[in-house]
Each structure stands twice: as structure tokens, then as C-alpha cells.
C-alpha positions as CSV (number, residue, x, y, z in Angstrom):
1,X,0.0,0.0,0.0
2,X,0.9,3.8,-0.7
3,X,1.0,5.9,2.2
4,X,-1.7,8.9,2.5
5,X,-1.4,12.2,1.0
6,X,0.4,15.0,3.4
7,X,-3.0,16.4,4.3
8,X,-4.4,13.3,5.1
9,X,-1.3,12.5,7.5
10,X,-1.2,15.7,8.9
11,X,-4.7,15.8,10.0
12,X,-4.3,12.1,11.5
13,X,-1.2,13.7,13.8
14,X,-3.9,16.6,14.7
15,X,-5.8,14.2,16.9
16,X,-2.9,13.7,19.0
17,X,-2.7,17.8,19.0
18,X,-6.5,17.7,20.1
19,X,-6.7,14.8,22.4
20,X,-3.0,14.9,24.0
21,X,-4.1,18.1,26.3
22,X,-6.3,15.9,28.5
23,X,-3.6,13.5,28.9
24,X,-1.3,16.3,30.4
25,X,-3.4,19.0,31.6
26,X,-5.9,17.3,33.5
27,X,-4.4,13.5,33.8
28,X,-0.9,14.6,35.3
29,X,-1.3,18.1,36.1
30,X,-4.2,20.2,37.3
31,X,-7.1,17.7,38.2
32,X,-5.3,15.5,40.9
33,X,-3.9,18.4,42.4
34,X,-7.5,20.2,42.3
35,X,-9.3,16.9,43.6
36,X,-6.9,16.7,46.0
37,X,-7.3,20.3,47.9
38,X,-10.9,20.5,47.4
39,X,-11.5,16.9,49.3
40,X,-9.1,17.5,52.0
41,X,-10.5,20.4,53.3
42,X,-14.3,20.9,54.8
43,X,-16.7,19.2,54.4
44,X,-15.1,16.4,53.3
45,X,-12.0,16.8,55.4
46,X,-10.5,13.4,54.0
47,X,-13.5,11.3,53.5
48,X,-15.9,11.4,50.5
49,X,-19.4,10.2,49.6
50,X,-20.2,8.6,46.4
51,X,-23.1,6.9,45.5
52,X,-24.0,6.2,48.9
53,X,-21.0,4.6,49.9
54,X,-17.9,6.6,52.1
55,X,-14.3,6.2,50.6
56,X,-10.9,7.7,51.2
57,X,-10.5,11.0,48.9
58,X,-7.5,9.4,46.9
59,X,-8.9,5.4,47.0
60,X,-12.2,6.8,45.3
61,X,-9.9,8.4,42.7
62,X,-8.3,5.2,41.8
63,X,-11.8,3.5,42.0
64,X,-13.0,5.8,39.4
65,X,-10.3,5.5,36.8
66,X,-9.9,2.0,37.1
67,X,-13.9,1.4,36.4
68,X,-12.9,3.4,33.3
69,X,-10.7,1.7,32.2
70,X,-12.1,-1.7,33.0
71,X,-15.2,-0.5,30.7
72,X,-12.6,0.3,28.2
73,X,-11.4,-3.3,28.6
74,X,-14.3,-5.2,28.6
75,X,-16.3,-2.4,25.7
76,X,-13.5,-1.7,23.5
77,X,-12.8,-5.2,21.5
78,X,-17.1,-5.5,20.9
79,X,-17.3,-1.9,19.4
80,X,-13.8,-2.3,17.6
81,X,-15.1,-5.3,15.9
82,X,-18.2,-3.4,15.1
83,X,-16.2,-1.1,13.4
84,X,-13.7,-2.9,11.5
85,X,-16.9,-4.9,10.3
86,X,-19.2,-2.0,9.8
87,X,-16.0,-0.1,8.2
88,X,-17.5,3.1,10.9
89,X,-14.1,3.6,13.2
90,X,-14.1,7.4,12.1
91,X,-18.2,7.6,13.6
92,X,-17.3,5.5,16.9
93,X,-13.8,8.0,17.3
94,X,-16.3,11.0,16.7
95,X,-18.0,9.3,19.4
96,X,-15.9,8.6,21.8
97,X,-14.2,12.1,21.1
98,X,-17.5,13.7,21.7
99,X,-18.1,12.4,25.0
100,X,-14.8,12.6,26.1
101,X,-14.1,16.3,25.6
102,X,-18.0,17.4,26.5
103,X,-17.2,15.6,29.9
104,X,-13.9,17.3,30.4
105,X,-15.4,20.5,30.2
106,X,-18.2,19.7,32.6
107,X,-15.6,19.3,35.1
108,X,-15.4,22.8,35.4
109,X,-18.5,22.0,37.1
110,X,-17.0,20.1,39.6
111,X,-17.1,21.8,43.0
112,X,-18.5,20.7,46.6
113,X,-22.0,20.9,46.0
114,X,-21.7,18.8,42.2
115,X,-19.3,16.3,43.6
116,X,-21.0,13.0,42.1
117,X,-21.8,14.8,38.8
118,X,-17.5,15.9,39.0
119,X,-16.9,11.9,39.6
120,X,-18.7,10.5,36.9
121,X,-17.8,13.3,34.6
122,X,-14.2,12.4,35.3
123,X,-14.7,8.5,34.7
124,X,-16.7,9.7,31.5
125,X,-13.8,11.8,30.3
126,X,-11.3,9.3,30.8
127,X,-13.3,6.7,28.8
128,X,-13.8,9.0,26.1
129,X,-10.0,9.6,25.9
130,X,-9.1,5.9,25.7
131,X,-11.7,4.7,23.5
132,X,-11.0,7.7,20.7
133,X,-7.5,6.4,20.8
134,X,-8.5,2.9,20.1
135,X,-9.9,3.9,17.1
136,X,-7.5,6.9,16.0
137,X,-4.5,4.3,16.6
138,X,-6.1,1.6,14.0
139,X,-5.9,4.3,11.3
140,X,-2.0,3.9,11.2
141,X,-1.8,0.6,9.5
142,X,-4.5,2.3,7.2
143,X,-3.1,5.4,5.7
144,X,0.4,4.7,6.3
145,X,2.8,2.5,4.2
146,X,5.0,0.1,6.6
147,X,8.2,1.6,6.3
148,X,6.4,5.1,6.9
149,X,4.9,4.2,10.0
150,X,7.4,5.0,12.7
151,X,7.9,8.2,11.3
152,X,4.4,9.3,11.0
153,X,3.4,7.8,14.6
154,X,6.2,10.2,15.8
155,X,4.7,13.1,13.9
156,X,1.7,12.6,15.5
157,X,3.4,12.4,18.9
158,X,5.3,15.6,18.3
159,X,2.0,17.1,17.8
160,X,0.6,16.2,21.1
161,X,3.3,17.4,23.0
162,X,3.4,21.0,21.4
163,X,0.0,21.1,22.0
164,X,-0.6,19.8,25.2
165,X,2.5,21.9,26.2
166,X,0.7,25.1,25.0
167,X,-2.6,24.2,26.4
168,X,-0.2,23.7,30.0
169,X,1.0,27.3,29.8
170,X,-3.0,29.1,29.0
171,X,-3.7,27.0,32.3
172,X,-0.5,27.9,34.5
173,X,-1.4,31.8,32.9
174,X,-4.5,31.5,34.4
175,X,-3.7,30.2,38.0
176,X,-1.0,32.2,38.8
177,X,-2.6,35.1,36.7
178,X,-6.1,34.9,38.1
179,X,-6.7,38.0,40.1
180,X,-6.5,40.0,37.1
181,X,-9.2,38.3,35.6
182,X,-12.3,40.2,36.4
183,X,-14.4,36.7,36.7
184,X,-12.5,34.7,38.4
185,X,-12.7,34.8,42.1
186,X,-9.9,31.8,43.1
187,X,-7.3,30.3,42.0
188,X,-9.8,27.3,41.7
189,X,-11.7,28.8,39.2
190,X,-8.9,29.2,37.1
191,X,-8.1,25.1,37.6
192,X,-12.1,24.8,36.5
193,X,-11.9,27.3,33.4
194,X,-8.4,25.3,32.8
195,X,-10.9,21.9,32.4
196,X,-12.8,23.8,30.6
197,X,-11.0,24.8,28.2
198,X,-9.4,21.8,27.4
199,X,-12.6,20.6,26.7
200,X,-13.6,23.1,24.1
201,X,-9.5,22.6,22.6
202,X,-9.8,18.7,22.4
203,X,-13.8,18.8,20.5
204,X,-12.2,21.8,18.1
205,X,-8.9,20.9,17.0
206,X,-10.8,17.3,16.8
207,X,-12.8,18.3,13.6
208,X,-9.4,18.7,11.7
209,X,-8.6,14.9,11.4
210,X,-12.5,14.2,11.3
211,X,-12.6,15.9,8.4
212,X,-9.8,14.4,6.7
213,X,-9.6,11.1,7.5
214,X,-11.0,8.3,5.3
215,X,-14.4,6.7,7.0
216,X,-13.2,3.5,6.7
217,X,-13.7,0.0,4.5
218,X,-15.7,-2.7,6.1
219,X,-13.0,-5.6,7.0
220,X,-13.2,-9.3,5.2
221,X,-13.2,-11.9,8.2
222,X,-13.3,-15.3,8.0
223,X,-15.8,-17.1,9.1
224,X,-14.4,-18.0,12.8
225,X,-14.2,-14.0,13.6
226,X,-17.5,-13.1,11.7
227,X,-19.4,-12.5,14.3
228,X,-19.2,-8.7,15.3
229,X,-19.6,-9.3,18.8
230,X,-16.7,-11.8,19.6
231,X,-14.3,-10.8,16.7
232,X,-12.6,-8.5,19.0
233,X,-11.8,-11.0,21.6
234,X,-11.2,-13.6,18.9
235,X,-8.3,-11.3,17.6
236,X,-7.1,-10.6,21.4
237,X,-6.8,-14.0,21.6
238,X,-4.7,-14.3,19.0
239,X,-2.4,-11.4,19.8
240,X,-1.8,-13.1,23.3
241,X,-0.9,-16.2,21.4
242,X,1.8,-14.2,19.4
243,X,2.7,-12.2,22.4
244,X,3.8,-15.6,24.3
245,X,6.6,-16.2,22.0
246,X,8.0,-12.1,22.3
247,X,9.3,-13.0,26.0
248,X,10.8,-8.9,26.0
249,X,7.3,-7.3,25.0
250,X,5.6,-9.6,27.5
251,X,7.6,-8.7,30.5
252,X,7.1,-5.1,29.0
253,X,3.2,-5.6,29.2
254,X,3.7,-6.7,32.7
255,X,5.8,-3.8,33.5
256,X,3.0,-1.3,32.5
257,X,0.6,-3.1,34.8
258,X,2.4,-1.7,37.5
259,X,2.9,1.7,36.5
């Protein structure tokens, strides 16, 4: 195969422009520090309530995330095979995109009084973010010639780190900047406008590679991995049966389980 025209790889490397601020700016930087101050002081002093139940303020954290990402587990392989089959993955990234970035900017939202809604717009945002990237990483094999692919994969990660690094700055700007912007009355409302604007930068800069991007030709399966609902796992399976036999990449894989 032919790799994709420039436009066509450049717009695949905006997505990691678009998505790659959520992975900094509110993954590793602002929101567990936010989370953190806002549920170790009164009322919550420590402790928090969700859905009835009373958790430590950093346990529940964990909680969340890793619900998300076991719905990413257990979801992902299904609506992949769906995809691959239905020849859709640019729809279910436009999805996932969707919900993802709509979510991170509801957590500017996400003070004492909307603590649940904060919670599950957090969990919501970080499945968003993992599913899209399902879908946006399947489009490498697809628009990109073999020997092109290591090249164009690090394209798209120099992307994401200019951007994300620019998006970092806006939100530092703003919290140590804040008191000379008339509407904001804390430094925490700086944090929030932060989440939401990352939101509104992830959906916007999104529409780039949506645009240009192929849709996507239905995939020819054979007739063990025709069903749509069990393809996914079926090619899982068959990926763990390769990855016995790559005894460095497995210990890798078991590294990252740790992290």
C-alpha cells in the first residue's frame, strides 16, 4: 500500500494535537492536584461520599479511573469489531471524542456541591480519551505504508506534545494570573476554566482529522471471527498467542501493569 497524501497525515497527527491536552493538563497536572485540595478540606476533610458509599479521597480516585478503564477493557474489543466490520471507526472516534471532551469540560462543574456529577464526569472523560485512541491508533496501519509508520506515529506524537505543552502554559497563565481576571474569584476557578477549556480545545482541534480522515472500508473476516460481537476477543486471543513467543514485550506488558 501507498502511504496517504500529506493532508491526510497531517490531519491524522492533529488528533494527538487535540486529544493529547487531556492526557497532560488534567491526567498529570491540574485535576489531581484540584481533587486533592478541594476533598481535603471541609466538608469532606478526607472522607468522601459517592453513590451512597464513604471512601478515602485518593482510593475513590483510583476507583474511578480504574472502572474506566475496565469499561474500556471489557467495551472496547465488541465496538472495535463493530467497526472494523461496519467499516465506521471514524463515527465510533467522533464518538468517543465527543463524550470525552464534553465531559472534560463539565468538570469545570466540579465543586463541593456537584461532587457526584464531578466523579462521573471524570470517569466519563477518561473513557472518552481511551476509547477515541483505540480507534485513531487503527488508522496507522490504514493510511500509512509500513516503512512510513514510525515516522508518521512520531509526527503525530510531536503534535501532542506542542499542544498539550501550549494548552499547560494558557492553564498555568491562568492560575498564577487569576486576580487580574475580572471573573474569576480563586485560583480554583482558574483550575475549572483550565478543564474547561481543554474541553472546548480537544472537540475543536478534533474536527481537523475528522474531516480528513478516510471513513473506513468494512473488513473481510473469515468465518471464525464473523461474528461482530466476539471478533474483537477472537483477535485478542490471537495477539496473546503471538505475544507468548516475544518474551521482552511480555515482560514489558507486565511492567505497564504496575505503573
Amino acid at each position: 500500500m501507498q502511504t496517504a497524501s500529506k493532508k491526510v497525515i497531517n490531519g491524522w497527527a492533529m488528533y494527538d494535537w487535540a486529544n493529547s491536552v487531556y492526557n497532560l493538563v488534567i491526567t498529570t497536572t491540574f485535576f489531581p492536584i484540584y481533587y486533592t485540595e478541594i476533598t481535603k478540606a471541609a466538608p469532606y476533610n478526607g472522607n468522601v461520599t459517592f453513590l451512597g458509599r464513604t471512601f478515602v479521597n485518593t482510593a475513590l480516585y483510583n476507583y474511578a479511573l480504574a472502572t474506566a478503564y475496565l469499561l474500556v477493557a471489557f467495551t472496547l474489543p465488541i465496538l472495535s469489531s463493530i467497526a472494523d466490520y461496519k467499516g465506521n471507526k471514524k463515527r465510533f472516534m467522533q464518538v468517543f471524542c465527543t463524550l470525552g471532551a464534553i465531559s472534560c469540560s463539565c468538570l469545570y462543574f466540579f465543586t463541593t456541591e456537584y461532587f457526584t456529577v464531578g466523579i462521573i464526569c471524570m470517569m466519563l472523560a477518561a473513557y472518552g480519551f481511551y476509547g477515541s485512541l483505540v480507534f485513531y491508533n487503527s488508522y496507522l496501519p490504514e493510511i500509512a505504508a509500513e516503512a512510513d509508520r514510525d515516522r508518521i506515529s512520531a509526527r503525530g506524537f510531536s503534535f501532542g506534545y506542542i499542544g498539550s505543552v501550549l494548552m499547560q502554559i494558557v492553564g498555568f497563565l491562568l492560575v498564577v494570573f487569576w486576580e487580574n481576571i475580572p471573573f474569576l474569584k480563586s485560583s480554583g476557578d482558574a483550575v475549572r476554566l483550565t478543564f474547561l477549556l481543554v474541553g472546548i480545545w480537544w472537540l475543536g482541534f478534533a474536527q481537523i482529522p475528522f474531516a480528513r480522515l478516510p471513513k473506513g472500508t468494512p473488513a473481510v473476516r473469515d468465518t471464525e471471527a464473523h461474528n461482530i460481537f466476539t471478533g474483537g476477543f477472537i483477535e485478542l486471543k490471537k495477539v496473546w498467542k503471538q505475544l507468548l513467543h516475544l518474551p521482552v514485550l511480555k515482560r514489558f506488558f507486565i511492567c505497564v501493569l504496575f505503573l
